[in-house]
Structures are given as structure tokens and as C-alpha cells.
VOKE-642237 format. One line per 5 residues: number of its first residue (from 1); their letters; for each residue x, y, z of C-alpha. Coordinates in nm, 4 decimals. Last residue first. Layout:
<pts>
NUM	a	X,Y,Z  ...
</pts>
This chain:
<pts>
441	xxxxx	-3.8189,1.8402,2.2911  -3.7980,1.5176,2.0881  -3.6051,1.3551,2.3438  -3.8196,1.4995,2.6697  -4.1034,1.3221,2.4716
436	xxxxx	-3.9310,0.9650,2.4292  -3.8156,0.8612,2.0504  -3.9419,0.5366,2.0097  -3.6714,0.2386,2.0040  -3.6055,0.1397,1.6445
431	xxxxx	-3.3511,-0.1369,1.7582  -3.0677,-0.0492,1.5706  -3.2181,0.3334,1.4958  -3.1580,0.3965,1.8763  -2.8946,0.2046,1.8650
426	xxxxx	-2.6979,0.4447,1.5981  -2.8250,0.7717,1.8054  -2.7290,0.7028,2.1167  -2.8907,0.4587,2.3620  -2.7926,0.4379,2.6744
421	xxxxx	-3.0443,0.6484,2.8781  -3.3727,0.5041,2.6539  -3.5876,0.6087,2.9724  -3.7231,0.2511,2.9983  -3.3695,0.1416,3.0654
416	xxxxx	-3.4216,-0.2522,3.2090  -3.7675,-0.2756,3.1055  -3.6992,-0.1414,2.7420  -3.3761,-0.3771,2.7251  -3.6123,-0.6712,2.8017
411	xxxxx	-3.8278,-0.6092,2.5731  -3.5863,-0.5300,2.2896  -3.4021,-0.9066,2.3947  -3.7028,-1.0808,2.3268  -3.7723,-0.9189,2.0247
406	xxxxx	-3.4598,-1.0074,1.8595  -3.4791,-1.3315,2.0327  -3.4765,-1.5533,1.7240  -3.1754,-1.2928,1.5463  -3.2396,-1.3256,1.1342
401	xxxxx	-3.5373,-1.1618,1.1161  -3.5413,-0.9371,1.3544  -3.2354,-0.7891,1.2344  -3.3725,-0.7203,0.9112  -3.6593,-0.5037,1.0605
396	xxxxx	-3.4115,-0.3554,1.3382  -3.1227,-0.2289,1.1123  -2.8612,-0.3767,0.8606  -2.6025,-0.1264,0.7373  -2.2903,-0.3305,0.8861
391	xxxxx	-1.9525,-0.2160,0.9913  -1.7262,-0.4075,1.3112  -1.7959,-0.4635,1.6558  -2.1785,-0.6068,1.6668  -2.0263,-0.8635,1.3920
386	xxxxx	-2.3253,-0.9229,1.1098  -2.5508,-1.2047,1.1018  -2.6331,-1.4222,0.7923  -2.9999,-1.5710,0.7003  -2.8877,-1.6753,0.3454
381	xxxxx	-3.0009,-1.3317,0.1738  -2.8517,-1.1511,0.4836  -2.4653,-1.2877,0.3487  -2.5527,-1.2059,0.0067  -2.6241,-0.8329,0.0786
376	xxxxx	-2.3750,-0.7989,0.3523  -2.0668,-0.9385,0.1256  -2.1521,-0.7055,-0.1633  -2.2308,-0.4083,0.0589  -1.8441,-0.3920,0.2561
371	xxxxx	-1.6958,-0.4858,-0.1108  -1.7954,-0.1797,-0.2552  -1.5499,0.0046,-0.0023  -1.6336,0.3486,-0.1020  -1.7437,0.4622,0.2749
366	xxxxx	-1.4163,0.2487,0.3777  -1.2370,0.5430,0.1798  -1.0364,0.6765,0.5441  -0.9792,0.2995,0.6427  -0.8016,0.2124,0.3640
361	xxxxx	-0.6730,-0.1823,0.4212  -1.0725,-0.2500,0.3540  -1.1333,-0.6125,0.5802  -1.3966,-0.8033,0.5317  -1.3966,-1.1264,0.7716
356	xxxxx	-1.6165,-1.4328,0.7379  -1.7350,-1.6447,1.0453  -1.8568,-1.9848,1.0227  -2.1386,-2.0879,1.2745  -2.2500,-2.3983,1.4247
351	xxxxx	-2.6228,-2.3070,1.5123  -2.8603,-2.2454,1.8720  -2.7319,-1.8817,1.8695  -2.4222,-1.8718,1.6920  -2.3879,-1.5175,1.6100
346	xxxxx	-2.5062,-1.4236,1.9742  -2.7403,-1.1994,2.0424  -2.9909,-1.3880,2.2239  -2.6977,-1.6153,2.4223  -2.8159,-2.0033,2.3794
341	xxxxx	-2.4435,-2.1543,2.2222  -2.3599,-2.3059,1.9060  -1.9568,-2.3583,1.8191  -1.7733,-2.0841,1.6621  -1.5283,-2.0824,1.3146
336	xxxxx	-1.3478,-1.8768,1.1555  -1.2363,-1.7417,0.8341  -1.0257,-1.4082,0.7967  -1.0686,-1.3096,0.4737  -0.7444,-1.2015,0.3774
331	xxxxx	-0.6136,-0.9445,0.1770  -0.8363,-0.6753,0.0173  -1.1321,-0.7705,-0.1861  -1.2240,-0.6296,-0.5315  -1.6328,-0.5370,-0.4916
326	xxxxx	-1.6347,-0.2810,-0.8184  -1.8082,-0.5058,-1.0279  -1.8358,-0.5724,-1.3703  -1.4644,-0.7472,-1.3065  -1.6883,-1.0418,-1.1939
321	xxxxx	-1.4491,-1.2276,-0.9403  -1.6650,-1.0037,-0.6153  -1.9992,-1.2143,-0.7256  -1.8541,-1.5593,-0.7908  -1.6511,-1.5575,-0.4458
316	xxxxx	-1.9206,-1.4591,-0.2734  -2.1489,-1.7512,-0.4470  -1.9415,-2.0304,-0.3819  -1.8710,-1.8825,-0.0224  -2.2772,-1.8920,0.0552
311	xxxxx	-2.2563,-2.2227,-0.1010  -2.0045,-2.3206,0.1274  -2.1013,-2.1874,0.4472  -2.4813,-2.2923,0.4633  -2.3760,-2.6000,0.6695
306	xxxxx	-2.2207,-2.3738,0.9217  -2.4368,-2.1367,0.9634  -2.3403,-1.7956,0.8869  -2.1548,-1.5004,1.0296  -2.0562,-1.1831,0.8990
301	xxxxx	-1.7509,-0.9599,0.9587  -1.6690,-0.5790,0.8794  -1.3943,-0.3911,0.9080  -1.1872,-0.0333,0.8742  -0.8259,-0.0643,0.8679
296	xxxxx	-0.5449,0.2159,0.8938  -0.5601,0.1887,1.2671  -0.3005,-0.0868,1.2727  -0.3464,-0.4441,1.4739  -0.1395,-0.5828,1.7576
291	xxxxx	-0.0421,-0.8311,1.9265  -0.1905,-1.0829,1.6950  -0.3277,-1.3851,1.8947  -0.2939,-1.6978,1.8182  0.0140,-1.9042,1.9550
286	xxxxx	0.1474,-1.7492,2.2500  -0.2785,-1.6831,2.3627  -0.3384,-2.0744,2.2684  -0.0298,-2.1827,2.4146  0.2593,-2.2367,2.2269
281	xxxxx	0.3943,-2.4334,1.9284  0.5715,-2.3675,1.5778  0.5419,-2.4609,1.1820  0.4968,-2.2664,0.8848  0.4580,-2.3321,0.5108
276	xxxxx	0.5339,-2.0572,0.2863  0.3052,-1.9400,0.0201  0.1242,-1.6678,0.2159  0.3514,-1.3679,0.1853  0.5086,-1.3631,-0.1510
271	xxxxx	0.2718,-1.5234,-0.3367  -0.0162,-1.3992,-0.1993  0.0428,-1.0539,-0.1560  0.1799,-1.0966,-0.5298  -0.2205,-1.1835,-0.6352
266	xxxxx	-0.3548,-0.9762,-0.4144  -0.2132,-0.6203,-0.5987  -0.3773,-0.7559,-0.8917  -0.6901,-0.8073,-0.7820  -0.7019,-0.5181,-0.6329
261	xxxxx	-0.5516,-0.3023,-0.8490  -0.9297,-0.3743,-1.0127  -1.1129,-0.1531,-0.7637  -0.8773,0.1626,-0.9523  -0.9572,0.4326,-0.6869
256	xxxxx	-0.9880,0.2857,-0.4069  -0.7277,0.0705,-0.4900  -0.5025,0.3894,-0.4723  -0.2694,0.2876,-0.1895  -0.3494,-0.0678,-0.2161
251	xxxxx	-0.0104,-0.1865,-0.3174  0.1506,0.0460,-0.1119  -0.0412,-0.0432,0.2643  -0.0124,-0.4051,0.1594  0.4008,-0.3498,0.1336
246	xxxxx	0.3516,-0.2355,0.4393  0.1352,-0.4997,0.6491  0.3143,-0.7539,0.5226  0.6604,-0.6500,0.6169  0.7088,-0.8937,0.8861
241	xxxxx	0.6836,-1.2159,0.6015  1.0160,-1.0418,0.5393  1.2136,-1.2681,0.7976  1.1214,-1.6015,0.5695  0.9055,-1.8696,0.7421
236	xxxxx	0.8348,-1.9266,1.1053  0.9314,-2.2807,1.0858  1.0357,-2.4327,1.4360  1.1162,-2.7758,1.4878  0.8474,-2.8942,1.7427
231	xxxxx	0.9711,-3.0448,2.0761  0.7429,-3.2326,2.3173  0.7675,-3.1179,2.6638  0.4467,-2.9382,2.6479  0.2477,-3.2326,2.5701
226	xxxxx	0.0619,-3.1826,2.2693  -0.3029,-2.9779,2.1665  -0.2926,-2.9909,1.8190  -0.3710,-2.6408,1.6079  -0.4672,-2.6023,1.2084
221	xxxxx	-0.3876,-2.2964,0.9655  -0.5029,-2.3215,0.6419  -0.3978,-1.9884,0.4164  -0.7016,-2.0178,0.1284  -0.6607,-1.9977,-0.2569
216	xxxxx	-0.8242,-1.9034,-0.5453  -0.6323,-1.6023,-0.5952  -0.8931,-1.3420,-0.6291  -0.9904,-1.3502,-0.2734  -0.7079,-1.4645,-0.0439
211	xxxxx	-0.9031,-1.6663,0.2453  -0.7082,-1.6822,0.5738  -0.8406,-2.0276,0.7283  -0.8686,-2.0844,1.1192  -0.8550,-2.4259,1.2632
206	xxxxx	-0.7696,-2.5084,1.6496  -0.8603,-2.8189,1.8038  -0.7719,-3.0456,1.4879  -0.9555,-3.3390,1.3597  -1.3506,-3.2285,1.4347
201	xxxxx	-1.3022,-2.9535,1.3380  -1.0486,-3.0848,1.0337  -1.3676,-3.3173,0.9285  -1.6243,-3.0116,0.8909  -1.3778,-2.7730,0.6829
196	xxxxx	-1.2411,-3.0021,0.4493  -1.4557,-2.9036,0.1596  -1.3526,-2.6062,0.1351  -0.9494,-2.6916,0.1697  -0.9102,-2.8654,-0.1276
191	xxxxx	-1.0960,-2.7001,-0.3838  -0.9848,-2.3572,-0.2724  -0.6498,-2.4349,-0.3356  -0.4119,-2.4740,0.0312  -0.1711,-2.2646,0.1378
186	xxxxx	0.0212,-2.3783,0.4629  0.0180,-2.3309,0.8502  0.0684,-2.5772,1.1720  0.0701,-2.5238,1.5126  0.1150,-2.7580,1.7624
181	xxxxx	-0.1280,-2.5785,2.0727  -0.0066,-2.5852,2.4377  -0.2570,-2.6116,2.6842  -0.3686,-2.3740,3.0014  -0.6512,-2.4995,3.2328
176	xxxxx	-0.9617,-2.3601,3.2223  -1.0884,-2.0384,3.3139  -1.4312,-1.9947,3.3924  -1.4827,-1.5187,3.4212  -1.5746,-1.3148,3.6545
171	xxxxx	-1.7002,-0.9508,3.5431  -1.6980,-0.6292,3.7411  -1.8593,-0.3213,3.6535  -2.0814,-0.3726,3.3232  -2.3078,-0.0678,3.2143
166	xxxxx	-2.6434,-0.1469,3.1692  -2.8768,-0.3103,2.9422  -2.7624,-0.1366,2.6061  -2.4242,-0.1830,2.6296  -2.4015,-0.4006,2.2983
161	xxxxx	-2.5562,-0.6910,2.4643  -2.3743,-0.9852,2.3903  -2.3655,-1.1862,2.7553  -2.6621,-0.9873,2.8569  -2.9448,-1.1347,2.6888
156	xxxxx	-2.8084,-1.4896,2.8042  -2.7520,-1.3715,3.1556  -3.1127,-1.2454,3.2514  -3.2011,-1.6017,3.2767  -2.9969,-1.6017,3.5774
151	xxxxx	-2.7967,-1.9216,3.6053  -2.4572,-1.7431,3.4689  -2.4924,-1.5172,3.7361  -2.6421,-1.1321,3.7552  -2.5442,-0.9305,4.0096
146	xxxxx	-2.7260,-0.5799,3.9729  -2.6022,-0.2568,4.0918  -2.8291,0.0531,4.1124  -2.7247,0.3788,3.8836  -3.0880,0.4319,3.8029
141	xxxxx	-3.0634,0.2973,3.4642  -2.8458,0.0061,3.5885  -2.4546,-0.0947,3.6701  -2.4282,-0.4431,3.5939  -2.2447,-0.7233,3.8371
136	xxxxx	-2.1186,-1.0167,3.6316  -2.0570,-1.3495,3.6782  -2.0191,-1.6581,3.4572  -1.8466,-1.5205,3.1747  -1.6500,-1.8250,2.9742
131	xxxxx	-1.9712,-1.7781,2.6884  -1.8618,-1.4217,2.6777  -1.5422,-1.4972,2.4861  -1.7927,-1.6657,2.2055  -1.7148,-2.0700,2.1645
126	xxxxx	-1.4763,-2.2493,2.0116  -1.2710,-2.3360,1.7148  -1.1905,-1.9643,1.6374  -1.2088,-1.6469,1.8700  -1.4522,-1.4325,1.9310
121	xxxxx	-1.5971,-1.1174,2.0279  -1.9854,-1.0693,2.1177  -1.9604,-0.6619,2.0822  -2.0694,-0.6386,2.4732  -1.8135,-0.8864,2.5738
116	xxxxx	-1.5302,-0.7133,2.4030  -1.6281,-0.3661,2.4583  -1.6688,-0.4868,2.8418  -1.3207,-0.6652,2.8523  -1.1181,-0.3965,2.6897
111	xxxxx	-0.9478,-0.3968,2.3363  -0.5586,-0.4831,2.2728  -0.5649,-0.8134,2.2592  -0.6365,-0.9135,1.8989  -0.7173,-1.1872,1.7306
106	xxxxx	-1.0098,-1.3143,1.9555  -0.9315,-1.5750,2.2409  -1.1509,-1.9112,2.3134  -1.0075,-2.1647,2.5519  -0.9586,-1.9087,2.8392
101	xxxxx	-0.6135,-1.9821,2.9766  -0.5093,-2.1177,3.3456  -0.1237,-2.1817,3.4583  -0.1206,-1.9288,3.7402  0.1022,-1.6373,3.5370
96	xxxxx	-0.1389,-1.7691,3.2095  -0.4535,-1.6364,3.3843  -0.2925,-1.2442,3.3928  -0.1265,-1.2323,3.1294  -0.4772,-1.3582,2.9442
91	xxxxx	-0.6576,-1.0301,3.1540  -0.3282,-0.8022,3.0562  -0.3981,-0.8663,2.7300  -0.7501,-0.8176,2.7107  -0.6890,-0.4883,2.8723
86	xxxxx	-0.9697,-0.4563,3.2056  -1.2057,-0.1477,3.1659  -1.4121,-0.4336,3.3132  -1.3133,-0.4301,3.6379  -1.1935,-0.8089,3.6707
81	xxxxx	-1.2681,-1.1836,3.8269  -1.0859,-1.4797,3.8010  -1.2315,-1.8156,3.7892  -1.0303,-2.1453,3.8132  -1.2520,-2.2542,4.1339
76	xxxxx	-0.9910,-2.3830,4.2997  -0.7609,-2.0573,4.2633  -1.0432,-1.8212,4.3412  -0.9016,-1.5006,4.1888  -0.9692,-1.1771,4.2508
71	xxxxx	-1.0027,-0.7804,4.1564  -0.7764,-0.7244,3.9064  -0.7742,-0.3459,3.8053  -0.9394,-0.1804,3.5105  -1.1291,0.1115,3.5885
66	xxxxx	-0.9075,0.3607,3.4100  -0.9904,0.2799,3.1216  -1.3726,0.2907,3.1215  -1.3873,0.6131,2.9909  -1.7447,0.7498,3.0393
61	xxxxx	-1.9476,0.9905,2.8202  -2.1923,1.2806,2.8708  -2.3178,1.4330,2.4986  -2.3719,1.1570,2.3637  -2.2605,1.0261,2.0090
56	xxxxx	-2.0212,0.7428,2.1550  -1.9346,0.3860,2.1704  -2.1790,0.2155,1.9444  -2.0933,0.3445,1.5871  -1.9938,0.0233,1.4354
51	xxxxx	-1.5884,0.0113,1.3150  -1.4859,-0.0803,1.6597  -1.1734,-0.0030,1.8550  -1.2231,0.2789,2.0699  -1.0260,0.1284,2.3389
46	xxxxx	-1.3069,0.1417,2.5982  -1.6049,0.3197,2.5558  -1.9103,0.4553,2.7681  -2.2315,0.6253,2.6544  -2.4936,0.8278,2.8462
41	xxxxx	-2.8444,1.0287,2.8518  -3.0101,1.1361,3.1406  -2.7104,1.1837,3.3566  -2.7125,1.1337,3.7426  -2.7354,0.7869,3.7804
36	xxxxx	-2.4924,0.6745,3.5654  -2.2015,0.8877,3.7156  -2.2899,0.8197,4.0474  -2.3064,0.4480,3.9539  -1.9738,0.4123,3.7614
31	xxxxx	-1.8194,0.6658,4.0894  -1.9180,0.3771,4.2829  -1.7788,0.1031,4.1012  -1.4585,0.3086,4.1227  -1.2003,0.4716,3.8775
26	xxxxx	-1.3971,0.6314,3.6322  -1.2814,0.8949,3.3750  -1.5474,1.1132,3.3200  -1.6642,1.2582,2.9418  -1.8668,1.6049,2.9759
21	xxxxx	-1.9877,1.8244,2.6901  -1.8972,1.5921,2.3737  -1.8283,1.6775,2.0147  -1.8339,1.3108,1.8160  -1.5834,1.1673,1.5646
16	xxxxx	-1.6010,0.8110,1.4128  -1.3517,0.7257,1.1065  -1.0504,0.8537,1.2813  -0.9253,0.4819,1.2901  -0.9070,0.4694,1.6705
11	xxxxx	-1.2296,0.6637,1.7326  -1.2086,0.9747,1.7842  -1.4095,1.1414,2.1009  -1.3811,1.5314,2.0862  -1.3517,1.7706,2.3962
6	xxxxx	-1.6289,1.9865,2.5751  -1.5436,1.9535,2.9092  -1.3108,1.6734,3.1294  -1.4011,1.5074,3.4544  -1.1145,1.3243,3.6827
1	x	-1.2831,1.0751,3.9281
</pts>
């Protein structure tokens, strides 16, 4: 176990920076518990990927990076289980090499499987990536190890869980096996793809929509499971649909600024990089997921129920078009969609839920990101839930009111660390846990 003093943790836009006296780099479940048990007050990261401020602001930290080996499979059973400092990509490498997948993936691969889990990361068409956990042994309070399995009530507070109930060691997760997707991509009006949302789920087995606000239109892309052997003509559109991200990174150099280069700026995004029509196939992981994402963003992403989407979208897209106010949007909206489950802290607890992403291409001014408040304010008026992973203001009296279990999942987190040791200063204010005596000494 290496151990490193007084240093900096920066998170991978820069936007989050905390002084630290000890961080340890873990190798072992038993190092995990030594470590655990022997500090009063803790944190633990991964890739350092989210926008919320969950990973660090403690003075002892871990770095669950190095603890990130394969552990086992159990080839009949489909399930594979992992250290959970675990690469995403290197977990879906690992299931596609024995012909498996796991039928949910987010957009990106390059975050670990506990920040993952814990931030309740998803894909599109399907369910939460935690929902495919079955097993998973938690490191306690006290440094003890717990098993918990997907029959243990205990499982649906800790499938999205923000770190707060423990740290997680090992994780198995249900694989199924792998399919190829027939992917398909065009631009579509606002008029006609809105209110085609409900009959292309149940249509297509893939559907994610790239909204381009202040264009009025929406980047449709839908996914067919076919027989592998069946050939697709490929269509991956013109070779300087690559330079997206840059030309974005001029246009809205000084949007920040000028709110209303915005609009402008997304208007020739649009036409030059999202009005082709595409065409290829590959499996879900081949097919989906962007390799790769640039620390120049800063995020945020709310959820809502499914048959609330479209007036809730009517009305977003009313509010930021009003050139009164200062909520221009950058390039896209990433639109997605997940299917009820019965985790406390899930976005789609008991409801069919549409995602909406809010993304500010200047990570460094996301603090004067209008945008980031417009979207949260009308998205909480309709009962909305904000992304664990990425920016919201919302704290414990709103949550409570939009998360059933809210309370539920407070009690159990006070039984499980009565001593408040993984809470920094963000969750403590989360879930407005009371400030112990030590702590105020």
C-alpha cells in the first residue's frame, strides 16, 4: 500500500480542488479495511470524473485505482466479478472476450466501477448499470466486510448510494449474452421526433436522441438487434464530423460572455455536424459508447418521468428560446431513456424515466452557466431528479420530496456509519446529517 502526504486532489476538469494530509493507494481488500478502519473521517475516488463534489474534501483519502483486477468468472452463470477500482472499459473488454455484454452501458468508459455504481450511471433503452449488480461485498464503518446479494433488502439502498454506506470491494455483476445492434442516425424536427418517443421504445432496442437547442431539431439515433452475419452498408458520414469537438471549443470560446453566441454558434454546429444521416452495426459497447470525453466540460443531467417528458421539454425549450434570458444551451442535449426499477436512489424508481443532459463546453465558467439553474428549476417543479455524478444545487428538503425512500435510505446510512466517517462536507449538507460533537470541536 503506497501512502502519500499533504498533496492536492483535482478533479479531472480542475473545477474541484481539495488540500489533503494522507491519500493511500490500495491494492488489497485488506489494506481497504485497514485503511477504513483506522481513520475517523474518509473519502475515496476513482477517475475523478464527476461534476458533484462527492469524491473528496477529507483530509485522509483512498485511490481506488489500483485495486482493480479481475477476480472471476462463472462461465455458466454469465456473471463476472471485479475489484471495483475496475476501468469500465476494461470490465466490457473483458465480457465481450467470452461473448457476454451488459445490456445497459453509459457513454463513456473511462470511469471506475464503484464511481459508476455509486453515481447511478446509465445507459439508454434500459435499465441503471447497477441494476446488472447482483453481488457485492462492502467495506463498513469499522472496516468489517459485508456481502450483500441482490436478495438482501440492503441491496436496493446500496445499488446508488453515493459512497455513503460503505466502501465497495468486489462487485459481481449478470451478464447477458452479447448482440449486435443495426444502427441507424438522422435529424429529425422537433415535431416529428417528440412525439415518437413511446412507439420507437417499444420499436427499436436502442433509442437515444441528441437535442440541438435553438435549432428546433433533435439527432435520432435508433438500434436493431440483427444477426451478426447480416451485412449493413456502412455510412459514417463525412471525415470532418471528427472535428466536432474543436470547432465547438471556438465557437463557444466567449459564449460565456455573449449567452446569445450561443444560439448562433448552434445553429452551424448543427448544420454541419448533425445533418448527415448515418448508418453502421456492432455490439452495444462497438456501437455506443464514446471512448472518450474531454475535460473542458462541466455537466449536469435531470431525469423525469416519462409521460411528463414532453411538456416538461415544451416548456424548457420555451424558457432558454427567450433572448431575455441568459440560459443559451450548448450542443446537444443528450436524451435518454431508463426503464423503472425498485433501487431508493435511483432516477427511475418505480417510473419510466427520460433523461436530459446539460452540458456547458466551458468548464472553467460553469459557475456562469445560466443554463445549469434554468433546467434544474423547471425540472424540480415537475418532480425531476438530478444525476448523483454531474452538477445540481438541490439539497435534503427538495430531495425528499422527489426521492420516496429519501428517508429510508438516511436511516439506514445513519445505522450503517453512525459516526458520519464518509461524509464530507457536500453530503453532509446532501442529507443534512447533524454535525457530531468531536466534528464541531
Amino acid at each position: 500500500m503506497k501512502q502519500k502526504n499533504n498533496g492536492t486532489w483535482v478533479s479531472w476538469n480542475e473545477n474541484l480542488k481539495y488540500n489533503y494530509t494522507t491519500k493511500y493507494d490500495i491494492t488489497t481488500e485488506e489494506e481497504l479495511q485497514e485503511v477504513v478502519a483506522n481513520n475517523e473521517k474518509i473519502r475515496f475516488f476513482g477517475s475523478k470524473q464527476s461534476s458533484a463534489d462527492i469524491a473528496a474534501g477529507t483530509d485522509v483519502l483512498i485511490d481506488m485505482t489500483s485495486y482493480n483486477k479481475i477476480v472471476s468468472y462463472d462461465y455458466n452463470a454469465k456473471t463476472i466479478t471485479v475489484q471495483s477500482g475496475l476501468i469500465l472499459s476494461e470490465l466490457l473488454e473483458a465480457v465481450a472476450s467470452v461473448g457476454w455484454c451488459i445490456p445497459c452501458l453509459p457513454d463513456i468508459n473511462t470511469i471506475t466501477i464503484g464511481g459508476a455504481l455509486a453515481t447511478g450511471t446509465h445507459g439508454t433503452s434500459g435499465k441503471l448499470l447497477s441494476e446488472y449488480m447482483i453481488e457485492c461485498k462492502l467495506v463498513l464503518a469499522d472496516g468489517s466486510v459485508k456481502t450483500v446479494t441482490k436478495d438482501d433488502e440492503l441491496m436496493d439502498a446500496l445499488r446508488v448510494s453515493l459512497g455513503m454506506l460503505g466502501v465497495m470491494s468486489t462487485i459481481t455483476f449478470q451478464c447477458e449474452p452479447e448482440y449486435i445492434l443495426h444502427v441507424k442516425e438522422k435529424p429529425e424536427n422537433d415535431k416529428e421526433w417528440l412525439p415518437k418517443i413511446k412507439s420507437r421504445l417499444k420499436e427499436h432496442d436502442f433509442l437515444r436522441i441528441l437535442w440541438l437547442p435553438h435549432t428546433d431539431t433533435g439527432y435520432v439515433i435508433t438500434g436493431d438487434k440483427i444477426d451478426p452475419n447480416k451485412e449493413v452498408v456502412e455510412n459514417k458520414g463525412p471525415g470532418y464530423l471528427k472535428h466536432r469537438r474543436t470547432v465547438s471549443k471556438i465557437l463557444y470560446k466567449y459564449s460565456h460572455k455573449f449567452p446569445w453566441i450561443t444560439s448562433i454558434a448552434n445553429k452551424i454546429i448543427a448544420k454541419a455536424f448533425f445533418n448527415s444521416e448515418k448508418e453502421h452495426k456492432g455490439s452495444l459497447y462497438q456501437a455506443t459508447v464514446t471512448k472518450s470525453r474531454g475535460s473542458t466540460l462541466e455537466l449536469a443531467e435531470w431525469t423525469i418521468a416519462l409521460d411528463k417528458f414532453p411538456q416538461v421539454f415544451e416548456e424548457l425549450k420555451t424558457e432558454i428560446n427567450k433572448w431575455s434570458n441568459k440560459s443559451f444551451i450548448h450542443i446537444p442535449m443528450d436524451v435518454r431513456f431508463v426503464y423503472k426499477d425498485n433501487s431508493w436512489l435511483s432516477y427511475a424508481y418505480k417510473q419510466d424515466t427520460v433523461t436530459m443532459g446539460c452540458v456547458s463546453r466551458n468548464a472553467a465558467t460553469a459557475d456562469t452557466y445560466e443554463a445549469f439553474k434554468s433546467v434544474e428549476k423547471i425540472f424540480l417543479k415537475h418532480g425531476g431528479r438530478p444525476h448523483w455524478g454531474k452538477r445540481f444545487a438541490a439539497k435534503d428538503a427538495q430531495l425528499a420530496k422527489i426521492y420516496p425512500k429519501w428517508e429510508d435510505f438516511k436511516e439506514v446510512r445513519q445505522k450503517l456509519d453512525p459516526t458520519n466517517k464518509f461524509l464530507n462536507p457536500y453530503l453532509t449538507k446532501l442529507v443534512a446529517a447533524k454535525k457530531l460533537v468531536n466534528e464541531i470541536a
